[in-house]
N, C-alpha and C positions, 0 to 999 in steps of 0.2 A: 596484488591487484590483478583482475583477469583482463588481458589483452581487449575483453566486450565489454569491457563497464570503464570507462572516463571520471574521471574525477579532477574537479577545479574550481578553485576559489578566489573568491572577488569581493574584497571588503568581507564584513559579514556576512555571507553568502557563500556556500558549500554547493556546489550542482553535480549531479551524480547524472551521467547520461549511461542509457544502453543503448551499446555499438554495435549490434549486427545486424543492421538492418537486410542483409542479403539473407539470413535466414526467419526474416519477421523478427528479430531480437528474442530468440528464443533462448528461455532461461536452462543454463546449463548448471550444474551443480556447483561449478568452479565461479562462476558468475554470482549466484547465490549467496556463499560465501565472502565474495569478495564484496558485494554489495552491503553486508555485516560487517564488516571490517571499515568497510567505508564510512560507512554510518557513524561506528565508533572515534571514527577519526577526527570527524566533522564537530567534536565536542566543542570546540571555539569557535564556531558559528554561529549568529543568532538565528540563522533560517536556513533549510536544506530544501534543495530543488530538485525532484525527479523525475526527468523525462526522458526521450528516447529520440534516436536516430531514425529516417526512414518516414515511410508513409504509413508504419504501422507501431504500435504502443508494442506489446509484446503478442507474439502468438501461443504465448503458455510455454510448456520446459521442455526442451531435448532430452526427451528420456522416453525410449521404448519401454512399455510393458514387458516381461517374459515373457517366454513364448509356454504353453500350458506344459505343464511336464520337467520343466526348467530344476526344479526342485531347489527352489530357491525358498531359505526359512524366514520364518518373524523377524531375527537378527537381521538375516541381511537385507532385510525390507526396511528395517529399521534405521540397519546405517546407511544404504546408498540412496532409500528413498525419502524417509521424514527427516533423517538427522539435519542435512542442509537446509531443508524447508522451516526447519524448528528455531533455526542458530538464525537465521532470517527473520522470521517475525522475533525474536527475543531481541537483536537489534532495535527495530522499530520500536518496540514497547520500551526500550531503555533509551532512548533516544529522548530527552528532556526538552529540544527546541522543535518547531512545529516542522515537520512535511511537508511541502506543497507538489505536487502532483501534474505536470501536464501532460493531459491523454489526449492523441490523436491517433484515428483509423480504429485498429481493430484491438480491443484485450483482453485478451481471450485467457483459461486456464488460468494459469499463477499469473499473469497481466491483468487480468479482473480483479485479483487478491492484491498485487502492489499498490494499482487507484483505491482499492478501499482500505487496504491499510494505512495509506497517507491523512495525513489532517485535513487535509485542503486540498481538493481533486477539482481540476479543471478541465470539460472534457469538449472536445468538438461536438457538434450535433448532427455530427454524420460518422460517430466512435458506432461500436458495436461493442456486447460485452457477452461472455458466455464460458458455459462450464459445458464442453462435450466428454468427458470421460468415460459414463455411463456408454456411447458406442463401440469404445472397445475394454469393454466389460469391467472398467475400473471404477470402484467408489471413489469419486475422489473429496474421499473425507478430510485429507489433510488440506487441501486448497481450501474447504467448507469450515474451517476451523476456526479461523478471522474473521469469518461474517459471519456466524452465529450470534455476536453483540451490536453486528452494522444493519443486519437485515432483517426484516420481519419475517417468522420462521414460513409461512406459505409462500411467500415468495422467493425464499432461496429455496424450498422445493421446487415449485415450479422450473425456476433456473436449474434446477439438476434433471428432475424427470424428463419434462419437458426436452430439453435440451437445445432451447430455443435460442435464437441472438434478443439479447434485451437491447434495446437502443438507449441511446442518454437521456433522453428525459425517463424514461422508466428508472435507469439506473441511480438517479438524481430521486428521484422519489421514493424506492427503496435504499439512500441509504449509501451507494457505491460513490457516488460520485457529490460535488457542493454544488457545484455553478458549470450551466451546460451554454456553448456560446458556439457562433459559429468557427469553420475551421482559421478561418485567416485569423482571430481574435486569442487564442489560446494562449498565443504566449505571451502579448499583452496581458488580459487578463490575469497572468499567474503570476506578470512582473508585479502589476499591480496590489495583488495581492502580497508580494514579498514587503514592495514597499511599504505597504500597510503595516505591516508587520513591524519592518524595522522602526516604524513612527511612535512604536507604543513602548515603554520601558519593559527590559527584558526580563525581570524580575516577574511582573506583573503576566506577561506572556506564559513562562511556563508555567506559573504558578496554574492558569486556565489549564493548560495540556494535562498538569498533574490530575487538574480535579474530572475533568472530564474521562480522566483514565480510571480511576479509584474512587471514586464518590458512589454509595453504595443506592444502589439502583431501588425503585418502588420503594422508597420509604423517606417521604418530603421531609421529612423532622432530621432524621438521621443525617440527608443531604445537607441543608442549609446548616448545622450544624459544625458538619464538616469543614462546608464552605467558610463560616464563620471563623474557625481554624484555620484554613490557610489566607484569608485574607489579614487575621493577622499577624501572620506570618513577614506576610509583607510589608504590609503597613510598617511594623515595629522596626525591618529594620534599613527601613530609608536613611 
């Protein structure tokens, strides 16, 4: 576990916080990691809570660019730069009980990517959200790699080109975020939403996560079919 990521549990209920808020909680490789590992952890929990220390969500990752000339290859771009960010979202995606998410301030870079890769993102309406990498000359494809199924593809251009701060209700309507509330409200809200959570049989909960993850897209016959499949799944075996 990295000295910046917190981890504690309460009842059913797994909270994963980020702890640096002196550097904006910015994601370090080792942090990264450890928030994978965390996640894995959390498997006896009916619901996982992700938020952060500070007055801001995450400022994106501690990681310089190379400097041009560096002669650095595919390889090693491969392991110091996507391998963590890769072992991270596969966490997430294998993660069977729901995410909940609360953003306050600003989340920017891969803090844009944790609120939308959560299930349930709950953001202040005074969050800011943005992808700058494009100003120091990076594509940053791998951050844009999660929200190619959350966002609608002109508007995660835009959020690149562009390089604009989207604000919550924007990010709430493309997709980033669920329920945008003031900042005093957030973590009510997200309590709220856990409690929710835990009110509904746990079976029935992932069963939603699974299908919402795998249910095969633009083709209604094929979806309800699916659906049909895992519901009874459940059903049968109350």
């Amino acid at each position: 576990m990295s000295e910046f990521l917190r981890s504690s549990e309460q009842g059913q209920v797994t909270t994963l916080m980020l702890d640096r808020a002196s550097d904006g909680n910015r994601l370090t490789n080792a942090m990264a990691l450890a928030l994978a590992d965390a996640l894995d952890a959390a498997h006896s929990s009916r619901v996982v809570v992700l938020r952060a220390s500070g007055d801001d969500f995450c400022l994106g990752r501690d990681m310089q660019p190379p400097p041009p000339g560096a002669g650095m290859s595919a390889m090693d771009v491969l392991r110091e730069d996507a391998a963590p960010m890769i072992a991270m979202y596969d966490a997430f995606h294998r993660t069977p009980q729901p995410v909940v998410c609360a953003v306050s301030g600003r989340a920017w870079g891969i803090g844009l990517v944790l609120a939308a890769l959560a299930d349930l993102t709950v953001a202040s309406n005074k969050s800011s959200f943005r992808l700058r990498e494009l100003e120091r000359g990076i594509p940053p494809c791998i951050a844009m790699a999660p929200l190619l199924d959350r966002m609608p593809a002109k508007a995660l251009a835009h959020l690149v080109f562009a390089v604009d701060e989207m604000d919550a209700t924007t990010a709430q309507a493309t997709g980033v975020v669920s329920r945008v509330v003031s900042p005093t409200e957030v973590d009510a809200s997200a309590a709220d939403l856990v409690e929710r959570l835990l009110s509904f049989p746990d079976a029935a909960v992932r069963a939603v996560k699974q299908y919402l993850a795998t249910a095969p897209r633009n083709n209604e016959a094929h979806a309800a079919l699916y659906g049909a499949s895992v519901l009874g799944n459940v059903l049968s075996s109350r």
